[in-house]
C-alpha beads as a LAMMPS data file, in Angstrom:
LAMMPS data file: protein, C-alpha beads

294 atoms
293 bonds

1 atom types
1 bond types

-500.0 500.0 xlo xhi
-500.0 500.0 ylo yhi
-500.0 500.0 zlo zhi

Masses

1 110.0

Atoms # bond

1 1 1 267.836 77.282 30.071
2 1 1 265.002 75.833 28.035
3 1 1 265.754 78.027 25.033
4 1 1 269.683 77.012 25.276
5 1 1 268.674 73.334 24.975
6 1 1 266.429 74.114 22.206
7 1 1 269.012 75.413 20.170
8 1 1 271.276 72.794 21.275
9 1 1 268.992 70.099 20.127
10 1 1 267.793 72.099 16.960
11 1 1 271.701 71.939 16.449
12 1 1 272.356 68.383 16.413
13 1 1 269.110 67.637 14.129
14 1 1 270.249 69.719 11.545
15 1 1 274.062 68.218 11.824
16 1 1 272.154 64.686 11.094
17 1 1 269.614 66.118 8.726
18 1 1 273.087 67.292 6.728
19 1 1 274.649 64.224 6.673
20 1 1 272.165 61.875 6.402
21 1 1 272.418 61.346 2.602
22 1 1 276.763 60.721 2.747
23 1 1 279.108 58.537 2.611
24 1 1 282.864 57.995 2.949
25 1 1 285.146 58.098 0.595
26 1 1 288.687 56.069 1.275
27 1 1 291.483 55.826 -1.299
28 1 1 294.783 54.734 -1.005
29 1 1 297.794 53.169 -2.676
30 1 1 300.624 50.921 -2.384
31 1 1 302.879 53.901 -4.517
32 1 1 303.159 57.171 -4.720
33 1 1 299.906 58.281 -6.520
34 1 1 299.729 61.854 -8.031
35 1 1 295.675 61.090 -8.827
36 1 1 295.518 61.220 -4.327
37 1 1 298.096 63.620 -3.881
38 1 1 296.892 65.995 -6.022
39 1 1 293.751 65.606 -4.134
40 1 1 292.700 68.863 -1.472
41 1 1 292.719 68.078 1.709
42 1 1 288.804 69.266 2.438
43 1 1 286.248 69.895 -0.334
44 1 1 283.551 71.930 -0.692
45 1 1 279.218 71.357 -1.003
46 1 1 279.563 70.904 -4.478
47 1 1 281.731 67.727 -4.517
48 1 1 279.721 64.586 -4.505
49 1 1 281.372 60.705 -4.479
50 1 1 280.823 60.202 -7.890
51 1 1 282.812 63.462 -9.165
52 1 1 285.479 62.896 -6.491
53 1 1 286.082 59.092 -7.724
54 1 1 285.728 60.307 -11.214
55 1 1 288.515 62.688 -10.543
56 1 1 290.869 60.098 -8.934
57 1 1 289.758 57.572 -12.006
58 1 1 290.484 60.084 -14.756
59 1 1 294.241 61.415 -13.260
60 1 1 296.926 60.556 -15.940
61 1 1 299.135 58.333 -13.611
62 1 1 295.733 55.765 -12.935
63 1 1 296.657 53.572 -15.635
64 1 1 300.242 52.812 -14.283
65 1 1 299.436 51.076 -11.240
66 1 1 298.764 47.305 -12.110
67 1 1 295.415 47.072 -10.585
68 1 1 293.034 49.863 -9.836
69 1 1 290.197 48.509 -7.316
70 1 1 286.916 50.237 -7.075
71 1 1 285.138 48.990 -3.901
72 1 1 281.449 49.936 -3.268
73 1 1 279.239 49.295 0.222
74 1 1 275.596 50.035 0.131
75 1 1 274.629 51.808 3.649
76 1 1 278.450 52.180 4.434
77 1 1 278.317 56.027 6.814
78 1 1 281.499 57.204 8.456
79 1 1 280.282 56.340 11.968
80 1 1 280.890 53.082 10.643
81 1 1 284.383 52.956 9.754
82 1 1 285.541 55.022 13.136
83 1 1 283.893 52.065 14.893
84 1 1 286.670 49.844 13.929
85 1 1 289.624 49.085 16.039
86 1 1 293.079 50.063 15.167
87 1 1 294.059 46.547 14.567
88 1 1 292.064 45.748 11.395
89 1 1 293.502 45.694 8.292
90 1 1 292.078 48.790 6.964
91 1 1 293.229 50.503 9.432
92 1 1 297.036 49.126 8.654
93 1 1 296.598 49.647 4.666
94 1 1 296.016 53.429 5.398
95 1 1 298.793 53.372 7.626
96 1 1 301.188 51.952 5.319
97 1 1 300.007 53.089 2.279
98 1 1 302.331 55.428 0.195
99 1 1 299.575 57.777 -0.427
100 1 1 296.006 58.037 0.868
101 1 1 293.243 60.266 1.396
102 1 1 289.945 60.197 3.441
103 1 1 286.652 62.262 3.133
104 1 1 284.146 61.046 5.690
105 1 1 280.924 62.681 4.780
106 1 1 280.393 63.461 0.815
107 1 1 277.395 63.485 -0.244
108 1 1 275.580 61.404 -2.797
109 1 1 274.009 62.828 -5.834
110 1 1 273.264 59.929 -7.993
111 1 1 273.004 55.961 -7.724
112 1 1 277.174 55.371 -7.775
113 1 1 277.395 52.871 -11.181
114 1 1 280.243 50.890 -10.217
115 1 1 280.409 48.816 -13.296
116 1 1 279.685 51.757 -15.666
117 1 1 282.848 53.348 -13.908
118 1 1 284.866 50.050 -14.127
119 1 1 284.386 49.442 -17.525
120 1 1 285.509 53.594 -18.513
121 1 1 288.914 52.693 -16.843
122 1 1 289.312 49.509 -18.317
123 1 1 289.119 51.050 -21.977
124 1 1 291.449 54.106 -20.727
125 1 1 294.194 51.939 -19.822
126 1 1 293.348 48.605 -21.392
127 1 1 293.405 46.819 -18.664
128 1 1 291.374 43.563 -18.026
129 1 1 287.559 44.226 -16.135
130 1 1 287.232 42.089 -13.202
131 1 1 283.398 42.415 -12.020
132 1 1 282.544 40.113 -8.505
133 1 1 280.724 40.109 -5.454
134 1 1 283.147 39.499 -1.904
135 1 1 283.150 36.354 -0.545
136 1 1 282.279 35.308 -4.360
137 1 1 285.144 33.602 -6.502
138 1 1 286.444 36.333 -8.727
139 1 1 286.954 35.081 -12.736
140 1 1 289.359 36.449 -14.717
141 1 1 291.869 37.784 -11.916
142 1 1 295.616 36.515 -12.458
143 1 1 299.127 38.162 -13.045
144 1 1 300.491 39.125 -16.401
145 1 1 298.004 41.701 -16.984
146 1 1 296.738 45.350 -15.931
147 1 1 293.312 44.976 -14.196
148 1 1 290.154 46.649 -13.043
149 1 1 288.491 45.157 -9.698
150 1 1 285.100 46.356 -9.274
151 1 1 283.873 44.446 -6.006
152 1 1 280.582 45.190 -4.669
153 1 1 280.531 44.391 -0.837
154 1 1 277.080 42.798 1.464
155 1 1 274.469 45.754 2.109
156 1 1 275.320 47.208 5.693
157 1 1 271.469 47.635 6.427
158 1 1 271.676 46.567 10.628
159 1 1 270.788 48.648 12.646
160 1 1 271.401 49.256 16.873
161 1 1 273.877 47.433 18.744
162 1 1 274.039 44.750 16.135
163 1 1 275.655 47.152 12.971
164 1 1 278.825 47.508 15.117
165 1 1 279.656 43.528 14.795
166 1 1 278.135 43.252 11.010
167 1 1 280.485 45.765 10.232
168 1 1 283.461 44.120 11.842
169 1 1 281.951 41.110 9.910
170 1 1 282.310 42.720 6.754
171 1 1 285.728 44.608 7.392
172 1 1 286.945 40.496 7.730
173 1 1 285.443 40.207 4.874
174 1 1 286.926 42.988 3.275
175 1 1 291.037 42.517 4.592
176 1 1 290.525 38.795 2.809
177 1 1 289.656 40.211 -0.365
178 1 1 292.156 43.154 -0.146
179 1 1 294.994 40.321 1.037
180 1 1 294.452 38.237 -1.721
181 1 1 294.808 41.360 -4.468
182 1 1 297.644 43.016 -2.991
183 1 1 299.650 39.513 -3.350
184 1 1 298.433 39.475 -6.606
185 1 1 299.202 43.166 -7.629
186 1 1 302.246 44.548 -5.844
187 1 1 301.234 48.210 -6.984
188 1 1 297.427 48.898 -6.594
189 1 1 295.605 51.652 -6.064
190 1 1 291.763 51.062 -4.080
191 1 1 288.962 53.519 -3.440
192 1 1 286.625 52.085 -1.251
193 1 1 283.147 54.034 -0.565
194 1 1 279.864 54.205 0.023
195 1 1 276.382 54.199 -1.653
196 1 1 272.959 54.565 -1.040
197 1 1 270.696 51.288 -0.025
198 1 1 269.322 49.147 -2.786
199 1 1 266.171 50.931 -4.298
200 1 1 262.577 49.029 -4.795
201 1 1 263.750 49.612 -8.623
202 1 1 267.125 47.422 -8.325
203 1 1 265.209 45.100 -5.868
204 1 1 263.062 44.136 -8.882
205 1 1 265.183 43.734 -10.965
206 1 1 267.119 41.364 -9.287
207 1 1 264.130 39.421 -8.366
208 1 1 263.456 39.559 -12.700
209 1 1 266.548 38.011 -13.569
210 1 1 268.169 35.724 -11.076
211 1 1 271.082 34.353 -13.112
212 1 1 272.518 38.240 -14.272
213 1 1 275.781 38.609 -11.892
214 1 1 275.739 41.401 -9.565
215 1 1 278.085 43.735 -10.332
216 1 1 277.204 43.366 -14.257
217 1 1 274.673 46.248 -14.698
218 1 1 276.087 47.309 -17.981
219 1 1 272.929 45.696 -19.838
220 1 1 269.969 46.695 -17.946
221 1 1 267.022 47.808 -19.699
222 1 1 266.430 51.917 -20.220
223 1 1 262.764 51.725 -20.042
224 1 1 261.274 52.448 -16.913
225 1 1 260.104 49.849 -15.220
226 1 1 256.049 49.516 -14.422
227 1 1 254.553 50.793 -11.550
228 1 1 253.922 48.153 -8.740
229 1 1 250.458 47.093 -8.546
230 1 1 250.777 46.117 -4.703
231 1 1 248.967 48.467 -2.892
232 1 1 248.606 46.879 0.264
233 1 1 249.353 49.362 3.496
234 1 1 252.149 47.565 5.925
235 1 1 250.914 46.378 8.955
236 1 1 250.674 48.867 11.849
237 1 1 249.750 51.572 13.633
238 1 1 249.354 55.045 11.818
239 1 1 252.837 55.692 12.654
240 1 1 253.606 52.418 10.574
241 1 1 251.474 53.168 7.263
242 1 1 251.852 57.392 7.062
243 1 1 255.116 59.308 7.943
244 1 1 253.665 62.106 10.163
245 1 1 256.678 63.247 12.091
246 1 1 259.022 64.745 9.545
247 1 1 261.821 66.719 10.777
248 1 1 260.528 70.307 9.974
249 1 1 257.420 69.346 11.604
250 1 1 259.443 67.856 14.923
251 1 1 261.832 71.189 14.635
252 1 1 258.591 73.991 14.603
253 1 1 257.195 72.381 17.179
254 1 1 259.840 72.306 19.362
255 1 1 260.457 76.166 18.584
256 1 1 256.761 76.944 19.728
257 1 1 256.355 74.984 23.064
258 1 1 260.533 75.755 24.278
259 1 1 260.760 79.281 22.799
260 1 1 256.948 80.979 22.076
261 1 1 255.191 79.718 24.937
262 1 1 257.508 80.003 27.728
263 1 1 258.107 83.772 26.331
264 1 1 254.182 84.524 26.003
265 1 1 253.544 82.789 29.572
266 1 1 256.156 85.010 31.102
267 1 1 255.041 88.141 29.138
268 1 1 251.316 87.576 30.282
269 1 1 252.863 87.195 33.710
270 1 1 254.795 90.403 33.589
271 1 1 251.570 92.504 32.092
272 1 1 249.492 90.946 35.036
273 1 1 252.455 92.160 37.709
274 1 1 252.037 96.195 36.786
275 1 1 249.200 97.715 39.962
276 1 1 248.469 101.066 39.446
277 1 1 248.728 103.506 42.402
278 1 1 245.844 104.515 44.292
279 1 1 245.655 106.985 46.825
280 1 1 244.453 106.138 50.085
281 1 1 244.548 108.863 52.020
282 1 1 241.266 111.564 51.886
283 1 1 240.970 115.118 51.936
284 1 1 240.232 116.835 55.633
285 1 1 237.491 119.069 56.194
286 1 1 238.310 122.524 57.157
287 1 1 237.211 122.884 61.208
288 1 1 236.665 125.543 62.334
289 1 1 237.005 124.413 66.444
290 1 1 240.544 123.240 65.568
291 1 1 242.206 126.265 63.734
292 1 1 240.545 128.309 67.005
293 1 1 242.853 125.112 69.058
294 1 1 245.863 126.194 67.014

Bonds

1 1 1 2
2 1 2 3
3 1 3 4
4 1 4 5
5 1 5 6
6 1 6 7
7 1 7 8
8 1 8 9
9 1 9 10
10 1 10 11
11 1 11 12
12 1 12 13
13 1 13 14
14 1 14 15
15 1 15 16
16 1 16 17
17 1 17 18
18 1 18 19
19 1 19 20
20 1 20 21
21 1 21 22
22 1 22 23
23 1 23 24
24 1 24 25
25 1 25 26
26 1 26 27
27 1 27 28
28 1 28 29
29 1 29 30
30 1 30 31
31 1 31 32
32 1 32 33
33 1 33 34
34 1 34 35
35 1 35 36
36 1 36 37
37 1 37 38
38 1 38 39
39 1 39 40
40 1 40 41
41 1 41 42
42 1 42 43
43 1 43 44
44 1 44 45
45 1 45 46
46 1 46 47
47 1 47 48
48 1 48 49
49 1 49 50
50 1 50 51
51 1 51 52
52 1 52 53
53 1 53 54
54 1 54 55
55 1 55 56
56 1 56 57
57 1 57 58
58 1 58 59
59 1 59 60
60 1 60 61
61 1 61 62
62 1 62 63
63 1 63 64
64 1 64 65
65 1 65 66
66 1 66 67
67 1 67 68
68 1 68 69
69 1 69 70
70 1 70 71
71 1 71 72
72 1 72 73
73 1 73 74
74 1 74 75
75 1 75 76
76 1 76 77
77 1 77 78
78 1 78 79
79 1 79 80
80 1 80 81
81 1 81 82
82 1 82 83
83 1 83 84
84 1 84 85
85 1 85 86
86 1 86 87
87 1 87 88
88 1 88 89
89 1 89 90
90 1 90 91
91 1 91 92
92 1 92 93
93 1 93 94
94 1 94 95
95 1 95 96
96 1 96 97
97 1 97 98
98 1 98 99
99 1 99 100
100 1 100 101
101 1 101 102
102 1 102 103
103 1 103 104
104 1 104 105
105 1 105 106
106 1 106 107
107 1 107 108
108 1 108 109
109 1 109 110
110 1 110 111
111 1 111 112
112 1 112 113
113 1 113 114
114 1 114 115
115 1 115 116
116 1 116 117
117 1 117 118
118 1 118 119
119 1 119 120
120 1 120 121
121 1 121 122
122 1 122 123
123 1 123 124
124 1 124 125
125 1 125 126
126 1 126 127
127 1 127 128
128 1 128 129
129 1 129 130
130 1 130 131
131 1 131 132
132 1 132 133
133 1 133 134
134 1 134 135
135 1 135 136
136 1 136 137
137 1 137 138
138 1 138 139
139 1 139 140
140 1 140 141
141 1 141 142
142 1 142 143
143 1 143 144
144 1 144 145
145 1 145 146
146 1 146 147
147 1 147 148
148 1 148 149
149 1 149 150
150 1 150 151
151 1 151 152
152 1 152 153
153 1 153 154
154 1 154 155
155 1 155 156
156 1 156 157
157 1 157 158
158 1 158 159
159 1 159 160
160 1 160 161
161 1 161 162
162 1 162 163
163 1 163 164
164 1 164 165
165 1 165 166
166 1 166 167
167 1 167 168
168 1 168 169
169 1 169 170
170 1 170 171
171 1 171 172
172 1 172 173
173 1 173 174
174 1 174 175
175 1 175 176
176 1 176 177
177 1 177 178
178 1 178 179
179 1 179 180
180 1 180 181
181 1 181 182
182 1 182 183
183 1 183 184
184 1 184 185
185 1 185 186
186 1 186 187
187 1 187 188
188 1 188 189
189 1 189 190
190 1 190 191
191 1 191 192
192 1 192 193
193 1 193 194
194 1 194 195
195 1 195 196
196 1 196 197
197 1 197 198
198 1 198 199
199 1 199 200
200 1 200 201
201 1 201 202
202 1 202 203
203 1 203 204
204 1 204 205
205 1 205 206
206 1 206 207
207 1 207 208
208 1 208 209
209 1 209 210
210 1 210 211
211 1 211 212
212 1 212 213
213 1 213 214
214 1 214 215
215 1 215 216
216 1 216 217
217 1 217 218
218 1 218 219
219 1 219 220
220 1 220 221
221 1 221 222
222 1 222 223
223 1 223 224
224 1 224 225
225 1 225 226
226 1 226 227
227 1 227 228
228 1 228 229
229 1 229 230
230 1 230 231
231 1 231 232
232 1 232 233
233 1 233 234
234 1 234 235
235 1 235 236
236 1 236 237
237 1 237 238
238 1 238 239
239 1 239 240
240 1 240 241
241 1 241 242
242 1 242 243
243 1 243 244
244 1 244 245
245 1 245 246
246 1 246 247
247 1 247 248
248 1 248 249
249 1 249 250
250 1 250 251
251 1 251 252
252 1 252 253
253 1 253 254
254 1 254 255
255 1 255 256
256 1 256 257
257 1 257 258
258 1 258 259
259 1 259 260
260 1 260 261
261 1 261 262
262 1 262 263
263 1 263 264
264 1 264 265
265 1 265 266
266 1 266 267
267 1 267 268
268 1 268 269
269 1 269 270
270 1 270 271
271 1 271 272
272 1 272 273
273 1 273 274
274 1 274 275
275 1 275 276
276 1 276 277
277 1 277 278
278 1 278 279
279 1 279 280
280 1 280 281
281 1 281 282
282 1 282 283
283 1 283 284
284 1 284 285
285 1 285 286
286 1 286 287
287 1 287 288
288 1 288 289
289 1 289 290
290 1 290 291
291 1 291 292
292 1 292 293
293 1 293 294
């Protein structure tokens, strides 16, 4: 039994070991979209979420919905979005939409650029670049035009009980924005995904330059930034400061005390089992008095 749970166990750490660094990918539109319909319904390793928006992004029929949206989450996992009830309002915009597509776990290759992306659609079709934060007024956004929405959405970084109601926090959030642009633009197309959590490198830059808006990143410096000078150890045990458990370490040592020891213990025990045969009874003496008996 103890080997059977090992592997069971060994099983579901490499399951979250594999999609650990993910994230959803959800696209949808209010018209039939040959960019999402074109689409496969699984992909393969080699797909990551910046290829697959890149793909939707650079189909021919993008540019002839009135507003493409380009939605990004930092921390957003799929456990996240199958958390929510059927009555939100993402759930009915996939429902109704004319053509959608879903990829829960893709995985991430590269720090997803969202404005970089925004602004390589905007020249393709000519539309107008919308850049905002939700919950943030959005300049620039009005009828008569072709637009680009790039809204960046609050870092989902709870964790426990408590990342089940942010997330329903943020999914209000999130059908408020997505209200206000589909009464806006009839014909839409969103992708809405997820990213990676904000680096120490973007964390310092935003601390740098407080006024830049925060979907703008299109003129942050190239040079690498310094290396910090605080080299104070967190506060702690050693479990707090140094990361001693890593998974491979975890993983061998469950293979040697549920798999190598039990099978040496009972090996010893069957080596120590084996007696070999010893004869008890001994020779008789000839007599002499008892073959005269006979």
């Amino acid at each position: 039994m103890a080997p059977a749970r090992l592997l069971i166990v060994a099983a579901v750490a490499h399951a979250a070991l594999a999609y650990s660094n993910t994230a959803p990918v959800v696209a949808w539109s209010s018209s039939s979209s040959v960019a999402l319909e074109e689409l496969p319904s699984s992909l393969d390793a080699s797909t990551h979420t910046t290829s697959l928006i890149e793909s939707i992004v650079d189909s021919a029929d993008i540019c002839s919905h009135d507003a493409v949206v380009l939605i990004e989450q930092p921390g957003l996992h799929a456990s996240d979005l199958r958390v929510l009830s059927p009555d939100t309002h993402l759930r009915h915009s996939l429902d109704k939409a004319r053509s959608s597509k879903q990829y829960p776990y893709i995985p991430i290759d590269t720090p997803f650029d969202l404005a970089a992306l925004g602004s390589r659609v905007s020249s393709k079709c000519g539309s107008q670049l919308v850049q905002y934060a939700a919950g943030e007024k959005a300049h620039g956004k009005g009828r008569g035009k072709k637009h680009v929405v790039c809204m960046k959405m609050p870092h989902l970084s709870e964790k426990g009980p408590g990342r089940n109601a942010m997330m329903h926090k943020h999914e209000s959030l999130l059908a408020s924005e997505l209200n206000s642009i589909a009464s806006t633009f009839p014909n839409h197309i969103i992708i809405y995904t997820g990213s990676s959590s904000p680096s120490h490198h973007h964390k310092r830059q935003e601390s740098t330059t407080p006024d830049r808006p925060i979907l703008d990143l299109s003129n942050l410096p190239s040079a690498p930034l310094a290396p910090a000078t605080n080299t104070t150890l967190p506060t702690g045990g050693i479990l707090k400061r140094y990361q001693l458990l890593t998974p491979a370490l975890i993983t061998g040592l469950l293979v040697v005390f549920f798999i190598l020891v039990p099978v040496l213990y009972f090996s010893l025990g069957a080596l120590s089992s084996i007696q070999t045969p010893i004869r008890g009874d001994v020779g008789k003496t000839f007599s002499a008095t008892e073959k005269k008996n006979q």
